[in-house]
LUMMARGU-324807 format. One line per field, with one value per residue (C-alpha): residue number from 0; residue in one letter; x, y, z. Coordinates in Angstrom, 2 decimals, decimal comma, always signed. Example, Ala and Ser with C-alpha at 12.3 -4.5 7.8 and 13.67 -1.06 7.14 Angstrom:
BEGIN
num (0 | 1)
residuo (A | S)
c1 (+12,30 | +13,67)
c2 (-4,50 | -1,06)
c3 (+7,80 | +7,14)
// end
This chain:
BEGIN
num (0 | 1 | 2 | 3 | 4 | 5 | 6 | 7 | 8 | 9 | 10 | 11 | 12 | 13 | 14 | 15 | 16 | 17 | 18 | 19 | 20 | 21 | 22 | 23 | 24 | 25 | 26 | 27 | 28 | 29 | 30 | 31 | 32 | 33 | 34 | 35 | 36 | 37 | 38 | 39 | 40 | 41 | 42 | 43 | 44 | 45 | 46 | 47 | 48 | 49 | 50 | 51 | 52 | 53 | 54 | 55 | 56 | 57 | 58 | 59 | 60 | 61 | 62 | 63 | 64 | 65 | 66 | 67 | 68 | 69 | 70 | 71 | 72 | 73 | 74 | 75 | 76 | 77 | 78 | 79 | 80 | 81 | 82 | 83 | 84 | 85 | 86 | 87 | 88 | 89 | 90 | 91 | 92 | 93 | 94 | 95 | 96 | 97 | 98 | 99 | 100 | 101 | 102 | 103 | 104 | 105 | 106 | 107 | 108 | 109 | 110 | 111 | 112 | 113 | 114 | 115 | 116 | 117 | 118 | 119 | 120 | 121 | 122 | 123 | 124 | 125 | 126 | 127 | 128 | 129 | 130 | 131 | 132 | 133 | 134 | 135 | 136 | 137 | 138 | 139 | 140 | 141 | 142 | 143 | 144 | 145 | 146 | 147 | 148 | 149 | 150 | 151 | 152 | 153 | 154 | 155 | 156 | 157 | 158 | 159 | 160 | 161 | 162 | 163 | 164 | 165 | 166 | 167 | 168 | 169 | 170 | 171 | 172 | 173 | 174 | 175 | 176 | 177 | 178 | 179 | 180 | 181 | 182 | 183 | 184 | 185 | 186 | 187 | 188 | 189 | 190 | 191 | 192 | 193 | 194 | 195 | 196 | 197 | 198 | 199 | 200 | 201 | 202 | 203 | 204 | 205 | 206 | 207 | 208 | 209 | 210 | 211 | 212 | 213 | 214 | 215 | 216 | 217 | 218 | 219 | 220 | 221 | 222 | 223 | 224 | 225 | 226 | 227 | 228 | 229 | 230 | 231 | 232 | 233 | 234 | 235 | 236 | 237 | 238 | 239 | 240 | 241 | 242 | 243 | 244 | 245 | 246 | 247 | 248 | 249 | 250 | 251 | 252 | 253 | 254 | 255 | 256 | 257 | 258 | 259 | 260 | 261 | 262 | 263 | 264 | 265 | 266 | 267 | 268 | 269 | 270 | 271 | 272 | 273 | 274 | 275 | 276 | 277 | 278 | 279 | 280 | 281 | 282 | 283 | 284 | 285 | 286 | 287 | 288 | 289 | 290 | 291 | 292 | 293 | 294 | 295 | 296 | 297 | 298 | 299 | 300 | 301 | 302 | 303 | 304 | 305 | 306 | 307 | 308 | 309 | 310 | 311 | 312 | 313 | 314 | 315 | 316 | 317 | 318 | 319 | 320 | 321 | 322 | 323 | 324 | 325 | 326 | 327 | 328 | 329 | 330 | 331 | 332 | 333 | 334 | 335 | 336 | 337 | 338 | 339 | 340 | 341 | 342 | 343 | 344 | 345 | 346 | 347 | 348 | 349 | 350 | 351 | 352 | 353 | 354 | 355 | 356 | 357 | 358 | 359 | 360 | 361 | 362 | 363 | 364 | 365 | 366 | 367 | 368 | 369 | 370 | 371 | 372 | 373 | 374 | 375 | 376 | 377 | 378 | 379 | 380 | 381 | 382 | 383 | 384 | 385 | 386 | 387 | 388 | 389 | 390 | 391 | 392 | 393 | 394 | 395 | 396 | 397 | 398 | 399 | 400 | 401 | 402 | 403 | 404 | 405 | 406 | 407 | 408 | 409 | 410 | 411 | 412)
residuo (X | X | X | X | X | X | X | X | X | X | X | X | X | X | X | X | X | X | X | X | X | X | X | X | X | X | X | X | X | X | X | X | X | X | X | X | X | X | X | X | X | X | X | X | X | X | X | X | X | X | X | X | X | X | X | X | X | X | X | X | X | X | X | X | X | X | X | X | X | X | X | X | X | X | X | X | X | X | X | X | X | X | X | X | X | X | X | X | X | X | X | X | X | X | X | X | X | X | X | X | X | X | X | X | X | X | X | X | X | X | X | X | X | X | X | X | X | X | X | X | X | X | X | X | X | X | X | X | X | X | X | X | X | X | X | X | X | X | X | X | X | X | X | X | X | X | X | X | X | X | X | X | X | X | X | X | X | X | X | X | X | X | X | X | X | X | X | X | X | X | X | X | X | X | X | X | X | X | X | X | X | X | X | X | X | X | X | X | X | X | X | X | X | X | X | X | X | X | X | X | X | X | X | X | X | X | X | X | X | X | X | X | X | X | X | X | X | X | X | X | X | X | X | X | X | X | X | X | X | X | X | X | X | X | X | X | X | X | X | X | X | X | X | X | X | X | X | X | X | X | X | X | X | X | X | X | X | X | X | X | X | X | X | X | X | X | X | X | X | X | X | X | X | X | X | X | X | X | X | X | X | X | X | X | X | X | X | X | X | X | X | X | X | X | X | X | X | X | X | X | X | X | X | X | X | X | X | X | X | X | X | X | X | X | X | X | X | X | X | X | X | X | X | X | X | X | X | X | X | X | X | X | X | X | X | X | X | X | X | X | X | X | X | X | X | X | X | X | X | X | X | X | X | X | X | X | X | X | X | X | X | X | X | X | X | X | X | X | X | X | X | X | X | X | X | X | X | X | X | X | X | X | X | X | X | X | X | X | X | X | X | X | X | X | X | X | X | X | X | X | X | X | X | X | X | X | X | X | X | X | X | X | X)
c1 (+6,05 | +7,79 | +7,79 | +11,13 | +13,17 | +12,29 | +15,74 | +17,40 | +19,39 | +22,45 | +22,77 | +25,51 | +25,83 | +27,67 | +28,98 | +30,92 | +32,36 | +33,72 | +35,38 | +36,98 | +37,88 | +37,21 | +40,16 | +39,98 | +36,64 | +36,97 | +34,46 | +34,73 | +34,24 | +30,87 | +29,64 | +30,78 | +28,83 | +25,53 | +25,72 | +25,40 | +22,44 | +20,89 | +21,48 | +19,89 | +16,87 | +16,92 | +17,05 | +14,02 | +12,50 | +12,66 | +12,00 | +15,72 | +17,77 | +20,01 | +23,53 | +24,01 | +26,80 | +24,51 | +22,00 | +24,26 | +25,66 | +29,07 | +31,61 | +29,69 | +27,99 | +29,16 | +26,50 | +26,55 | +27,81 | +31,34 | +29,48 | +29,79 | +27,81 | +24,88 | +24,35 | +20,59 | +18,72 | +19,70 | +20,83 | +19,37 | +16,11 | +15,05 | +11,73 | +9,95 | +6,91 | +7,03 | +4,21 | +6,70 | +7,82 | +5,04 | +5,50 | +9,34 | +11,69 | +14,31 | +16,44 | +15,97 | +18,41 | +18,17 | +20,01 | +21,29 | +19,87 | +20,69 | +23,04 | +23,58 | +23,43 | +20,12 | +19,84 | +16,57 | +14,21 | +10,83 | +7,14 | +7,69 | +5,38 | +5,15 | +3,97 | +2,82 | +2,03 | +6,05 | +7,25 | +9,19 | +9,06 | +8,74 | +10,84 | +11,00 | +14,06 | +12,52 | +15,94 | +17,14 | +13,05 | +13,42 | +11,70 | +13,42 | +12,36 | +13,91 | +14,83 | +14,76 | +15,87 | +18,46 | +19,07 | +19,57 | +18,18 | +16,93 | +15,57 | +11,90 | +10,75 | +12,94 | +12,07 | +9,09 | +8,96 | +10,21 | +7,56 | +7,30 | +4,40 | +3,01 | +0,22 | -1,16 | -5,20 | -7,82 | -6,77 | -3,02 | -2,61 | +0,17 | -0,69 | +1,97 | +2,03 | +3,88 | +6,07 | +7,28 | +3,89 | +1,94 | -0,37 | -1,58 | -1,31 | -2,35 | -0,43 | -2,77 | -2,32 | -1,66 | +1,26 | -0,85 | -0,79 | -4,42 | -4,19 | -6,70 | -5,92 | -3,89 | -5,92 | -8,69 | -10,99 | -9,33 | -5,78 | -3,00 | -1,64 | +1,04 | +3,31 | +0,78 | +2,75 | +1,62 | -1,63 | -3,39 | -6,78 | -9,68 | -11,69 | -14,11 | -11,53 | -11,38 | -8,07 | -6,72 | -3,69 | -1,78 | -0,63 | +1,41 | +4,08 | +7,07 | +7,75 | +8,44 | +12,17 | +14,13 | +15,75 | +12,24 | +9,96 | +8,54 | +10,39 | +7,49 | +7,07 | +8,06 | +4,46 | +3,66 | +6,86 | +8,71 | +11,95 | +11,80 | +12,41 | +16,13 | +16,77 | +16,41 | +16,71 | +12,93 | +13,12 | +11,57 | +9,01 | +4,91 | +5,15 | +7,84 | +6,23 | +3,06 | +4,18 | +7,08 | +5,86 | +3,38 | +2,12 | -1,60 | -1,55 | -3,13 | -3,51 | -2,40 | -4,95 | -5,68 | -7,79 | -10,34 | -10,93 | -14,36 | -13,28 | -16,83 | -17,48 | -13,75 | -14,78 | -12,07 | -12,85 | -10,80 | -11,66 | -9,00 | -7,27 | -4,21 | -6,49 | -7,30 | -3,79 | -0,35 | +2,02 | +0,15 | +2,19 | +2,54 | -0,58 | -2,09 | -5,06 | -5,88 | -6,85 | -10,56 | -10,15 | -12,46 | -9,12 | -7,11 | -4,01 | -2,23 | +1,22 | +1,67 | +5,82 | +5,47 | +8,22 | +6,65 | +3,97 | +0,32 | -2,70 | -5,08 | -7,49 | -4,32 | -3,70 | -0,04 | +3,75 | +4,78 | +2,21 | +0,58 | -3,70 | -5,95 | -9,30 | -12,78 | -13,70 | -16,75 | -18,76 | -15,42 | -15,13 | -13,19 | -14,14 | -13,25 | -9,73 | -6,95 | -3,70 | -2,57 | +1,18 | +3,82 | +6,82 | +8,93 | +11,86 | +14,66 | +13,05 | +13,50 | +10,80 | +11,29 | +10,20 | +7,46 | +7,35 | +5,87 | +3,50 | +2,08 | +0,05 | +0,37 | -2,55 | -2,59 | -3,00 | +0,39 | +1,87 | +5,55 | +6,45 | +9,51 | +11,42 | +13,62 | +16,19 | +19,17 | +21,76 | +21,06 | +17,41 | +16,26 | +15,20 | +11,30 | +9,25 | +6,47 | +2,95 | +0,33 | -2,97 | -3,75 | -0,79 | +2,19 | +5,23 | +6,13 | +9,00 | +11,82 | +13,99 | +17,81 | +19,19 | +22,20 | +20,33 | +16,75 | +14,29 | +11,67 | +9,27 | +8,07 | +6,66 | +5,78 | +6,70 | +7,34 | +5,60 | +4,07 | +4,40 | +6,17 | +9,38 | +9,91 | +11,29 | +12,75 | +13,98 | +17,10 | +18,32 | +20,12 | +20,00 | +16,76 | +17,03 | +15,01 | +13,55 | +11,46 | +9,15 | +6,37 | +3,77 | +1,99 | +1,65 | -2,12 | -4,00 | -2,78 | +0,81)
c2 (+34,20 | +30,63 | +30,74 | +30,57 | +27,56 | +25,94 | +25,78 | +22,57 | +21,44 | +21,34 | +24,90 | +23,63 | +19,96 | +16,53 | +17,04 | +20,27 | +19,01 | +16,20 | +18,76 | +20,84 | +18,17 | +18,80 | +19,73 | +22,81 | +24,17 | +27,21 | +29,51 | +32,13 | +28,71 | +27,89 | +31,83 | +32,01 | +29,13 | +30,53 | +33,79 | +32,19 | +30,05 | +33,57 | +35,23 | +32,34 | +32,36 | +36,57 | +35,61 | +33,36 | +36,01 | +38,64 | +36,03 | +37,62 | +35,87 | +33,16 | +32,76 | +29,01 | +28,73 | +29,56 | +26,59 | +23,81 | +21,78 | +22,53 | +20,79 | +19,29 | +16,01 | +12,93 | +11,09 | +7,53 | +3,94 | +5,18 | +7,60 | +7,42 | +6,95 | +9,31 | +11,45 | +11,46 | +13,77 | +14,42 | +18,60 | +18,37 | +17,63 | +21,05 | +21,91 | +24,97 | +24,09 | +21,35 | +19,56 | +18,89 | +15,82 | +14,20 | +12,89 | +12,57 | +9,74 | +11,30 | +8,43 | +7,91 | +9,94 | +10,76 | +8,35 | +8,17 | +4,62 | +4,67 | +6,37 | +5,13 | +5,53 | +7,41 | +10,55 | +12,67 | +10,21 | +10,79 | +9,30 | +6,70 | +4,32 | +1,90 | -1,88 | -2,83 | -6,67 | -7,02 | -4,59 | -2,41 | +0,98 | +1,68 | +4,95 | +6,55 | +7,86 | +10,79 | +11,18 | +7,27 | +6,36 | +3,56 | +2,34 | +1,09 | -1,43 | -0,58 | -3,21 | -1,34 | -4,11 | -5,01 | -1,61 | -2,45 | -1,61 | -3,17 | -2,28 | -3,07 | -1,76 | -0,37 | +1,10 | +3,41 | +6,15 | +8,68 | +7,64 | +10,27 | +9,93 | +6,54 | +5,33 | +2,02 | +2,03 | -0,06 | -3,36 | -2,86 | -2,88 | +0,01 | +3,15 | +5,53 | +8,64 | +8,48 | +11,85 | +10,33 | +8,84 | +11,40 | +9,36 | +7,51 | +3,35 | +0,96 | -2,54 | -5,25 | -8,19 | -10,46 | -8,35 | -6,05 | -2,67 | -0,78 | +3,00 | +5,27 | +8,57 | +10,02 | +12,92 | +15,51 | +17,76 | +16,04 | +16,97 | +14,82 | +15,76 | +17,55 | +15,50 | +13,42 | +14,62 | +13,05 | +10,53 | +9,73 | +7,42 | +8,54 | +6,05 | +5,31 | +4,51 | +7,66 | +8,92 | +12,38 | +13,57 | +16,67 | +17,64 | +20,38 | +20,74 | +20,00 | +16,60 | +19,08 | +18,72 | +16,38 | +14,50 | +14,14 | +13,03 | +14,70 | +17,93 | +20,04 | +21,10 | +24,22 | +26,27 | +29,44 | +29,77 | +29,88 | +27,94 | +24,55 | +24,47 | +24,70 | +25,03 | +21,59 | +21,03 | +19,54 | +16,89 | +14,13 | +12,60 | +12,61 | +9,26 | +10,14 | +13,92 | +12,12 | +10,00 | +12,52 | +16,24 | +17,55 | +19,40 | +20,71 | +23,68 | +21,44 | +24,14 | +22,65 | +20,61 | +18,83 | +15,61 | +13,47 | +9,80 | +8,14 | +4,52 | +3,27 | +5,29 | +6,23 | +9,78 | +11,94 | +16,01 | +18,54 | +20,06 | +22,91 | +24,76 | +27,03 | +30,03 | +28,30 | +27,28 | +27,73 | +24,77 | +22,19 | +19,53 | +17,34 | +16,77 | +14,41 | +14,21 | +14,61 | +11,52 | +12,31 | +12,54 | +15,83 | +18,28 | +17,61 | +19,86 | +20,80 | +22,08 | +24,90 | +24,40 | +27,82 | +30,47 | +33,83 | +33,21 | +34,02 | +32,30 | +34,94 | +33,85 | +33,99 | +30,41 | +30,07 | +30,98 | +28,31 | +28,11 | +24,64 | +24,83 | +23,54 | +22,77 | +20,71 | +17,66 | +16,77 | +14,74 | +14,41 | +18,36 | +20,77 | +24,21 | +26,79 | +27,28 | +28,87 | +28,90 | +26,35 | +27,24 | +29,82 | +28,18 | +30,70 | +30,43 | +32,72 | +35,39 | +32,94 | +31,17 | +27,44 | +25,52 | +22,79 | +19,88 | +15,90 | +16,18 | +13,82 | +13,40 | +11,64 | +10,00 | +13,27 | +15,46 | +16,69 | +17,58 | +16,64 | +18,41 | +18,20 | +21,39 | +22,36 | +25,19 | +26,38 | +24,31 | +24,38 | +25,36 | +22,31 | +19,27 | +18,61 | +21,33 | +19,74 | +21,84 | +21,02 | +20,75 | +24,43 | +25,47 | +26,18 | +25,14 | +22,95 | +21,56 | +20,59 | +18,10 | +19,46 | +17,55 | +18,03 | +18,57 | +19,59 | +16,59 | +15,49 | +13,93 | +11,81 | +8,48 | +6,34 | +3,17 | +0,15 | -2,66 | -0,33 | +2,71 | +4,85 | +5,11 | +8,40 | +7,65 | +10,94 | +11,25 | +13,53 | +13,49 | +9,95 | +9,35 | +8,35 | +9,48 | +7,79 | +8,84 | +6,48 | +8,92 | +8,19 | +8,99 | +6,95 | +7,68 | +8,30 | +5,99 | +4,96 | +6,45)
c3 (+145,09 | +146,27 | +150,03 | +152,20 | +152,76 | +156,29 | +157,18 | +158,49 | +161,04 | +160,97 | +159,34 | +157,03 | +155,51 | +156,49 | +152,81 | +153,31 | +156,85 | +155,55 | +152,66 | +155,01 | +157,29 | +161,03 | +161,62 | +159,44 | +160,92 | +163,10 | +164,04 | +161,23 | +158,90 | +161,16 | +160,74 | +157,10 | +156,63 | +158,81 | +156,75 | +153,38 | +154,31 | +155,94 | +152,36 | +150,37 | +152,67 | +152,25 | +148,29 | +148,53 | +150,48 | +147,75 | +145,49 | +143,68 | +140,63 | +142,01 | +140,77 | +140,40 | +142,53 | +145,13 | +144,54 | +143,95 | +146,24 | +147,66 | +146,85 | +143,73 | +144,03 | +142,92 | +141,01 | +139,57 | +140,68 | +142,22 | +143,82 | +147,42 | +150,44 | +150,05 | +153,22 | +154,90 | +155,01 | +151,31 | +151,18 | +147,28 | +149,10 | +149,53 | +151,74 | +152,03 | +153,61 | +156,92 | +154,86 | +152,84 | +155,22 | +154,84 | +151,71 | +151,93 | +153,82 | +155,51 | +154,90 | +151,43 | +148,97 | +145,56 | +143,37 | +139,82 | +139,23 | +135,00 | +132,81 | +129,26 | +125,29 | +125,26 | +123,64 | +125,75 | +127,66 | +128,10 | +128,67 | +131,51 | +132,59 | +135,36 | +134,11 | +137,41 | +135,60 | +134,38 | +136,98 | +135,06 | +133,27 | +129,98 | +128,64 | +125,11 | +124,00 | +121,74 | +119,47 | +119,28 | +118,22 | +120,85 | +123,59 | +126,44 | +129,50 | +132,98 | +135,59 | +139,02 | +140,52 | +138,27 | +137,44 | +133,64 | +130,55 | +127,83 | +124,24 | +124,14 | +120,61 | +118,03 | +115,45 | +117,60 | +115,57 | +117,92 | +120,64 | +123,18 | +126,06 | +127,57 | +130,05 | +130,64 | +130,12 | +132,20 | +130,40 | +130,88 | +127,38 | +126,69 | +124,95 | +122,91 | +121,20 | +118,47 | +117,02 | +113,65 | +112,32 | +114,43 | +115,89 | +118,90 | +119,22 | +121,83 | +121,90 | +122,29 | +124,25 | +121,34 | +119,71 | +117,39 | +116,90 | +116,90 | +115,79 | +118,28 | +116,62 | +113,73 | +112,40 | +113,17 | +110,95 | +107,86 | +108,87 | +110,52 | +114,22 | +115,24 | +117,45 | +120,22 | +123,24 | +126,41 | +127,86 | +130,77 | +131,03 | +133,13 | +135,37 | +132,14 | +129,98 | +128,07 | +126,38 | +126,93 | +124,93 | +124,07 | +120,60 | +120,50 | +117,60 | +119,18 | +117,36 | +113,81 | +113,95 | +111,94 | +114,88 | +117,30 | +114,83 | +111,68 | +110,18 | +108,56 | +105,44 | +104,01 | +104,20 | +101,83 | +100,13 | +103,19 | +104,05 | +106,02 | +110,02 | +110,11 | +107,12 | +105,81 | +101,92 | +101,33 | +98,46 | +100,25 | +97,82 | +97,86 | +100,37 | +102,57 | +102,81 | +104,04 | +106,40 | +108,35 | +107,18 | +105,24 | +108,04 | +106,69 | +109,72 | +112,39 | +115,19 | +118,90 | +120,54 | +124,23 | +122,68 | +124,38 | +122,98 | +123,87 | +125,16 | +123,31 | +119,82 | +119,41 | +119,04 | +118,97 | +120,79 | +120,82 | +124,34 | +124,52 | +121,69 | +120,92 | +122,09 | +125,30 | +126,02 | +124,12 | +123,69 | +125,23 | +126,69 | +130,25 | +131,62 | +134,72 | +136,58 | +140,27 | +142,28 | +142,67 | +138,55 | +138,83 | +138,03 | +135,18 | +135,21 | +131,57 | +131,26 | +128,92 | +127,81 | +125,05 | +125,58 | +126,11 | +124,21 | +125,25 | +123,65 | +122,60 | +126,00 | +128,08 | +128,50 | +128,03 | +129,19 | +131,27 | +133,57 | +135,10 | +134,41 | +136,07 | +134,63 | +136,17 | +134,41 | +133,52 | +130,78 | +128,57 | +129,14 | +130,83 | +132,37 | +134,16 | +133,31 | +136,19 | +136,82 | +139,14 | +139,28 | +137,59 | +137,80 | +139,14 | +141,61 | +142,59 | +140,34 | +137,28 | +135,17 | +134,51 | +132,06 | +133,23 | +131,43 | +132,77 | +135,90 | +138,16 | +141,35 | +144,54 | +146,51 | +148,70 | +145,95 | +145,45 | +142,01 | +141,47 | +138,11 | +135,78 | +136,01 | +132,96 | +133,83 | +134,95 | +136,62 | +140,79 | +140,11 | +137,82 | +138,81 | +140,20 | +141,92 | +144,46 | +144,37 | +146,96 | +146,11 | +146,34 | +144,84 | +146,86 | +146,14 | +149,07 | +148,30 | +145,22 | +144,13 | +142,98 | +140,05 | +138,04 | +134,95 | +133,68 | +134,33 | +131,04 | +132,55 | +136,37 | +136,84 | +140,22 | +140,31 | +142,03 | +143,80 | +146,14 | +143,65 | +146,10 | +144,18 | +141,73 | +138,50 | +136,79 | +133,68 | +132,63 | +129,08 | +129,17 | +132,62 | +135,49 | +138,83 | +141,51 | +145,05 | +147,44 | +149,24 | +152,09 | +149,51 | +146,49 | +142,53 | +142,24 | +139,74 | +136,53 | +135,38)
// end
């Protein structure tokens, strides 16, 4: 059950005085006001559905450039643990920093050398280089084969996963490409999802199949007489077939990639966990935490349904599998998608969901929800950045949203 809001002070926002005007406000306005945030906190409570009217802020927020003044503290900064302030400036607000001709954003990465991030635009099969500073942005590869997830490994040498060509690349520091993984037991991936690097070097990624659609990467094909996903007509030829579908019934996989013999291990399977997808480790590296993204579906261990995992790390293995979060606010289940972890442990997480309850849910290190992030629209995937990587990079379909907090991005991105 998510815990109460710890209410703030004032009981009603700067943003809905200034609606009503002062000169409007009367008592019955002040009490009106008091008895709404008394049933929200009642709803939280209960842990009851929540309407979105409910969870939005009122009137609606203005994002963008001709947005105006942002109020401190920011009411779609929503705490319900004090711990929560810890990590979070009370005179920061959230900010839409970038809104352009993307079509769904994913994978960023912080290049702490060139000082700016590195985003995938799944759809377009482009990577893109934000300016923070400049707040601009700029086409860094194109074509990239509907690259999804990237990290930066002990080198600083940038690593991708790779929907269309199912595979996993690193760039190397002279312009080449160098392939690290594109099959396993004979057949080709899925769709490499996400990476992360461990202190050794080694490679973890995901490889669930949600890169098998025609406009994220590799549309499947048709298997046992059955029609293609969506209905495609399939009369792509023998080399096209290889290269975008084909699909030879590669079951979902969480991969590990020795740094020295280029090994590749599957160390968790469909029956350990169901659609695996976001994943991040903590900053003592001995917890690596996997997001399971799959819609009501249960592996045959139990591993699956939205929840966040947690497994120990050891020897390029993971044990001793438990749920580390359910994702569940106002009596709804969100989707989780890109996690990551601060230097104290936290883990800020990528809500997809309804409108007013979407955005980034905050997890301490034993679990609790301690905290969210309220964005207009479902977030993708996290990243810290910046000079002192203690600014949150979110991404949002075609738009990042950033946050400086009082906390750090732990590690590599």
């Amino acid at each position: 059950m998510t815990p109460p809001p710890v209410p703030r002070k004032p009981g009603f926002s700067r943003r809905n005085l200034l609606a009503l005007g002062a000169s409007t406000l009367g008592a019955s306005t002040l009490g009106a006001a008091a008895l709404t945030r008394s049933a929200s906190a009642s709803a939280a409570e209960k842990n009851v559905a929540v309407s979105p009217p409910s969870v939005i802020t009122s009137p609606p927020r203005v994002w963008g450039p001709k947005a105006p003044v942002a109020f401190t503290p920011d009411p779609d900064i929503i705490f319900y643990d004090p711990s929560f302030g810890t990590v979070i400036l009370g005179n920061a607000p959230l900010v839409q920093a970038w809104q352009g001709r993307a079509l769904w954003l994913e994978g960023p990465a912080w290049s702490s050398e060139g000082r700016f991030l590195i985003v995938s635009d799944v759809m377009g099969s482009t990577q893109y280089r934000y300016l923070p500073e400049e707040r601009c942005m700029t086409v860094f590869r194109k074509e990239s084969y509907h690259s999804n997830g990237n990290t930066y490994d002990l080198e600083g040498r940038l690593l991708t996963c790779e929907h269309g060509l199912r595979r996993v690349i690193r760039w190397e520091h002279d312009g080449r490409c160098t392939v690290l993984a594109e099959s396993f037991g004979g057949k080709r991936l899925n769709s490499p999802n996400d990476i992360v690097v461990d202190p050794s070097g080694g490679i973890w990624f995901t490889d669930p199949p949600y890169g098998d659609r025609l406009w994220e990467g590799h549309p499947d094909a048709p298997l046992d007489g059955k029609k293609a996903k969506d209905n495609l007509t399939w009369n792509l030829d023998l080399e096209a077939t290889e290269q975008i579908g084909g699909r030879e019934g590669q079951d979902t996989h969480v991969f590990h990639l020795d740094p020295e013999t280029r090994k590749l291990t599957a160390v968790l399977s469909g029956k350990d966990i169901a659609g695996p997808n976001g994943l991040c480790f903590s900053p003592d590296r001995k917890t690596l935490y996997v997001v399971s993204s799959e819609k009501g579906a249960m592996a045959p261990d139990g591993g699956g349904y939205r929840n966040i995992y947690a497994f120990d790390v050891g020897n390029g293995a993971l044990r001793n599998r438990r749920v580390f979060a359910d994702m569940t606010l106002g009596g709804h289940k969100l989707m989780p998608d890109g996690i990551k972890a601060d230097v104290l442990g936290n883990l800020w997480v990528a809500a997809n969901g309804p409108l007013g309850l979407c955005g980034v849910f905050v997890y301490n290190p034993a679990g609790k929800m301690i905290g969210r992030l309220r964005l207009p629209r479902s977030v993708s995937n996290l990243a810290f950045g910046g000079t002192q990587r203690d600014r949150l990079f979110m991404c949002a379909e075609n738009t990042i949203f950033t946050l400086d907090v009082a906390t750090q991005g732990a590690g590599l991105a």
